[in-house]
N, C-alpha and C positions, 0 to 999 in steps of 0.2 A: 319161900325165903327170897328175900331181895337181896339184888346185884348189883353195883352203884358200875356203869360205863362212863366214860367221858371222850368226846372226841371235841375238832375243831372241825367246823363245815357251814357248806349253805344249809339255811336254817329258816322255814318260813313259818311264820306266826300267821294265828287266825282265829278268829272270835266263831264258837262253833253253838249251837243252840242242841243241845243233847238227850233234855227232856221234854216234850209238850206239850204235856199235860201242866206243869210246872212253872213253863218256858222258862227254865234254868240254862244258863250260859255259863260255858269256858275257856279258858285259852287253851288253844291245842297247837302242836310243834311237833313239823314234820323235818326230818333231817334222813341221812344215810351212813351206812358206813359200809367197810369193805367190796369200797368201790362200786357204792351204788345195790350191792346184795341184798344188804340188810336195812331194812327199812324201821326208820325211830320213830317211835309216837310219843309224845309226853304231854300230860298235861301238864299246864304251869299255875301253880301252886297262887292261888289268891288270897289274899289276910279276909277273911267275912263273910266269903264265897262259903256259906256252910252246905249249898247242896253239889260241890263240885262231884264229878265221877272220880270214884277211886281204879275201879280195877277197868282199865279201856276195853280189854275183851269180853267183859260183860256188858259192856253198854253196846260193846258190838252186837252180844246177842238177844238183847233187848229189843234193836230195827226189824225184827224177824224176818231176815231174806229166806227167799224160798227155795231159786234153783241157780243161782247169779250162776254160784262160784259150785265143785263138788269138791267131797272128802268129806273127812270127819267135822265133825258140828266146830273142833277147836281149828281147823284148817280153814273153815268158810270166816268164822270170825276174825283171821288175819286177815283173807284175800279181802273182808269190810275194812278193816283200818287200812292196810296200801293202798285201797281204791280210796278211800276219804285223804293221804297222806297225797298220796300222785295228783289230786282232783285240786285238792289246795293250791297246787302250782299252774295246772293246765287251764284249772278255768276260775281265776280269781278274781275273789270278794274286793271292792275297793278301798276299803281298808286293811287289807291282809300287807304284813311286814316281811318283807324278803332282806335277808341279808346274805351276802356271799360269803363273808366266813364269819361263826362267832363260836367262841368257847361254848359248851353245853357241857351237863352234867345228867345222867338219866338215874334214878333209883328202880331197880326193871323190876315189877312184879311178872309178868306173864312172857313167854316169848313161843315162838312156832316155826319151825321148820316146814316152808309150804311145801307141797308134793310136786310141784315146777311152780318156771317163772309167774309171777303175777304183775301186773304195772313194773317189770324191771326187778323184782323183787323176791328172792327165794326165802326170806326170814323175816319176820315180823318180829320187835318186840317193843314193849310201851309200858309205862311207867307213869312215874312223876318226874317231871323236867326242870332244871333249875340252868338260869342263865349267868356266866360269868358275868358280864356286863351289865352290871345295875340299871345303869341308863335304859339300855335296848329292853331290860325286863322290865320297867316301869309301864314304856312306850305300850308293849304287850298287855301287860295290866290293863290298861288304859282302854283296851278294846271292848272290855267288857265291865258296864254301871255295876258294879255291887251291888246298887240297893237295889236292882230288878231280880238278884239272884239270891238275897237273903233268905231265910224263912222267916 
């Protein structure tokens, strides 16, 4: 059952390549809330993008890590998305969009309470992301050609 969250914050976009066989591309948005605790994943919602990823923690367990992170199979798949959420920031793509504050909207399918901190992070949760800002969500859009991610 989905959750719809909305906050105001820094918000970095980023054109993420998620399958490879495919080489299917999305926009993914990492944000926080509660002071940095909780860590947001959303993808952002493409018009044509027909093989976008729906559920983020299954594409986390898709990467098949081995011994990165421990705990249960649903706890190693958060410490995947914070580690891809934190990495977005620390070592960025030159075309990834940072903004310092912007409206954001999440519809949350999955969330996890990690078993301690992770990159900063004690909860993971990720969705699909929708940007107040039209402008800023086009910009976004724009990171990733549709027609290389059609079927």
């Amino acid at each position: 059952m989905a959750r719809t969250m909305a906050a105001t914050g820094r918000v970095t976009l980023f054109p993420f390549l998620h399958d490879w066989e495919t080489r299917s591309r999305c926009v993914l948005a990492y944000t926080t809330t509660d002071g940095g605790l909780t860590a947001v994943l959303g993808v952002l919602p493409i018009e044509g993008n027909v093989l976008e990823p729906g559920d983020l923690f299954a594409l986390a367990s898709r990467h098949g890590f081995i011994g990165e992170w421990k705990g249960s199979h649903e706890q190693r798949c958060g410490c995947w998305l914070a580690c891809i959420g934190s990495g977005s920031r620390t070592v960025r793509k030159a075309d990834t969009i940072d903004v310092a504050a912007a409206n954001w909207s999440l519809d949350m399918i999955r969330a996890v309470d990690l078993d301690s901190a992770y990159y900063g992070h004690q909860r993971v949760v990720a969705g699909r992301l929708t940007l107040a800002d039209e402008e800023l969500a086009a910009r976004a859009r724009a990171l990733v050609d549709v027609a290389l991610v059609a079927a």
